[in-house]
N, C-alpha and C positions, 0 to 999 in steps of 0.2 A: 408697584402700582396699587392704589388703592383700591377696594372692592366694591365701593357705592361712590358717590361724586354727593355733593351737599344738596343738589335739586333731588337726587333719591333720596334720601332725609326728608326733604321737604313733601314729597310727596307721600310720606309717612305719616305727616302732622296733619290730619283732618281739621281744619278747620283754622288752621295757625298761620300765622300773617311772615311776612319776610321780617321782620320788626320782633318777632319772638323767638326769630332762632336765625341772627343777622350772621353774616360769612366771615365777621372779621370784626371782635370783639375783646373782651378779656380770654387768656387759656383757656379757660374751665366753658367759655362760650364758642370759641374758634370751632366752628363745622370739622374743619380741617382737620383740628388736633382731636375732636372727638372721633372721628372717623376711625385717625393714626389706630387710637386706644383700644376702639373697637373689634380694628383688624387684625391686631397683637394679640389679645384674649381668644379670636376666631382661629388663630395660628397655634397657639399652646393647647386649646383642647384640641387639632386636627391633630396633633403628632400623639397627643395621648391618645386617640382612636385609630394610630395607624394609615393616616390620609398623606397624602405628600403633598408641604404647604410650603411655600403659600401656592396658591390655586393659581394656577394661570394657564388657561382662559377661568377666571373667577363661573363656575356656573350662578345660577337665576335665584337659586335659594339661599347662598353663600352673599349676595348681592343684597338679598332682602335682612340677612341678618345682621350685615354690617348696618347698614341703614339703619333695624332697630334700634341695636346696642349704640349706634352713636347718639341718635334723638334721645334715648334712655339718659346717654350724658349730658347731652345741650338739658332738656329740661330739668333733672338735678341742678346743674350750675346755675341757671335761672332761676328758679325759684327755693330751693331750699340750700346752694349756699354747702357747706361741710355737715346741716343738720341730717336727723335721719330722713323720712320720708313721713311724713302722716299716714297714708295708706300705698298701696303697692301699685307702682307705676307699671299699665300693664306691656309698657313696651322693652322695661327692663324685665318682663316676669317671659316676655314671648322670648328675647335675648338669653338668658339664662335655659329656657327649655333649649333651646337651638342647640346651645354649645354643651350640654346635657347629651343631647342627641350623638354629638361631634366626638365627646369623649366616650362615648360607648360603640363607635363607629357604628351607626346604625342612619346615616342618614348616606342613602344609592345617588351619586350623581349620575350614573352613566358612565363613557367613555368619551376623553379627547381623541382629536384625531390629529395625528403627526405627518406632516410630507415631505420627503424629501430632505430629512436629516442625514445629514456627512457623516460614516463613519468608517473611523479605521480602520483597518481588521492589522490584527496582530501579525510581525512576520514568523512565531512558532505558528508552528499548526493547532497543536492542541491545545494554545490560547484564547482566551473569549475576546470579542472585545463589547463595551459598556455602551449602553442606549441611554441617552438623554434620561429614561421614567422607567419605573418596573411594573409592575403587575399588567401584562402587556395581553389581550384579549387573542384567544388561540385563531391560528388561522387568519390573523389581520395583517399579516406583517407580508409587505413587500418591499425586497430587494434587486437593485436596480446597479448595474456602472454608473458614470459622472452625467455618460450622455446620454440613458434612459434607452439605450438601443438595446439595452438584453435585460433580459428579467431571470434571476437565478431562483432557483427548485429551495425549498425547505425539505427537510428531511422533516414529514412528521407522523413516523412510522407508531410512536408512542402515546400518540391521541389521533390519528386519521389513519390508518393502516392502507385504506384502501385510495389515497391522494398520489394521483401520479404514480404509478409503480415499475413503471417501465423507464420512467426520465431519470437520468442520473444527478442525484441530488448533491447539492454547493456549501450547505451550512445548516446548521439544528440550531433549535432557540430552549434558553431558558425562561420562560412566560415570567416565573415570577421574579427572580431578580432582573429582569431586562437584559438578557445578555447573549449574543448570539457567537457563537463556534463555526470557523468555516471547517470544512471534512476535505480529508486526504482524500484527491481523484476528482475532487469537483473543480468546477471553473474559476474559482474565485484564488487572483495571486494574493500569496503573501503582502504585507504591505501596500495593499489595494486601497483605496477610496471607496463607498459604497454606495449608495442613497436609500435609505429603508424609510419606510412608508407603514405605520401600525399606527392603531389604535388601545390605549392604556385606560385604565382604572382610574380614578382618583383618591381611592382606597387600597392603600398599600398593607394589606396583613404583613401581622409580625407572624403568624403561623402557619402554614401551610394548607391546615385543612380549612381557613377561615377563607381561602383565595375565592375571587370572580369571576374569574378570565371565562368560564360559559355563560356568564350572567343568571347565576345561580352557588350556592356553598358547594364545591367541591372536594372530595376527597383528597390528602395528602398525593394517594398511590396515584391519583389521573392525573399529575401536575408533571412538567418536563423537568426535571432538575439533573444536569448537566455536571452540577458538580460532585452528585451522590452516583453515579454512573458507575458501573465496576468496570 
């Protein structure tokens, strides 16, 4: 899915008529195909900053730069054509900072919010099984049966020590790869269905200590990693 629609373009164009940036023209004018280009450039620096792209739910600023970078190309093709530019178009120079930003992971969306995603749990025990997203914000995850009648315990003795200490816990998460473990003695059967409900990052660190999951840089040692576990 595209990240801006052509009226966000146009709403870009201060002062610019439907006649100078029409929906359906030559290539190099098609809204459409500038968008494509836009959102592909927006996609190559996310993975170089570590973001998991494409973006979907697209956030507000990820929307605005598509929009940029696409009018950046409708006006190129309209008036200069393959030449260079005369002076610096400043909606290819706002487009360019953006993905700037993108490539140095330095631009915070916040958190998606996920509900009621199916998942399988493995029938080993000591199997994970895989979440749709990673970098998964601590303490957001709920886990549920098909029919939402029971709600199972997180083990999260290794960042909440004091959460629940008397209920007997069903399954431990690994926040940054997205992957949750049920635990021998909890409620949850082998080859179960599940429905979890968390909240993820849009900024996927390649490094541990670069993680968000408090909505702040966290240390390597405060992250849950499941599979470093002795």
């Amino acid at each position: 899915m595209a990240y801006c629609t052509p009226n966000d373009v146009r709403l870009r164009a201060v002062g610019m008529t439907e006649e100078v940036i029409p929906d359906v023209s030559s290539t190099s004018l098609n809204l459409t195909t500038c968008i494509a280009e836009a959102d592909a450039e927006i996609d190559e620096a996310g993975r170089a900053g570590d973001y998991e792209v494409p973006f979907d739910p697209a956030p507000d600023r990820i929307r605005d730069l598509s929009a940029a970078g696409a009018l950046a190309r409708a006006r190129r093709g309209l008036q200069l054509g393959n030449q260079p530019a005369a002076e610096p178009d400043p909606y290819r120079a706002e487009f360019d900072a953006g993905l700037d930003l993108l490539r140095r992971g330095a631009l915070d969306f916040g958190t998606v919010v996920v509900s009621g995603e199916q998942v399988l749990m493995p029938a080993a025990g000591g199997d994970s099984a895989q979440l749709a997203h990673r970098g998964i914000l601590r303490g957001s995850v709920t886990l549920t049966n098909e029919s939402v009648s029971f709600t199972y315990v997180e083990d999260r003795s290794e960042y909440q020590p004091d959460y629940r200490p008397d209920a007997v816990k069903d399954y431990q998460m690994d926040h940054r790869e997205g992957r949750l473990r049920r635990l021998l003695g909890g409620r949850i059967a082998s080859g179960q269905t599940v429905l979890a409900s968390y909240e993820y990052y849009h900024r996927q660190p390649a490094r541990a200590q670069d993680a968000e999951y408090a909505g702040r840089t966290a240390s390597g040692d405060e992250l849950l990693r499941l599979d470093e576990r002795a």
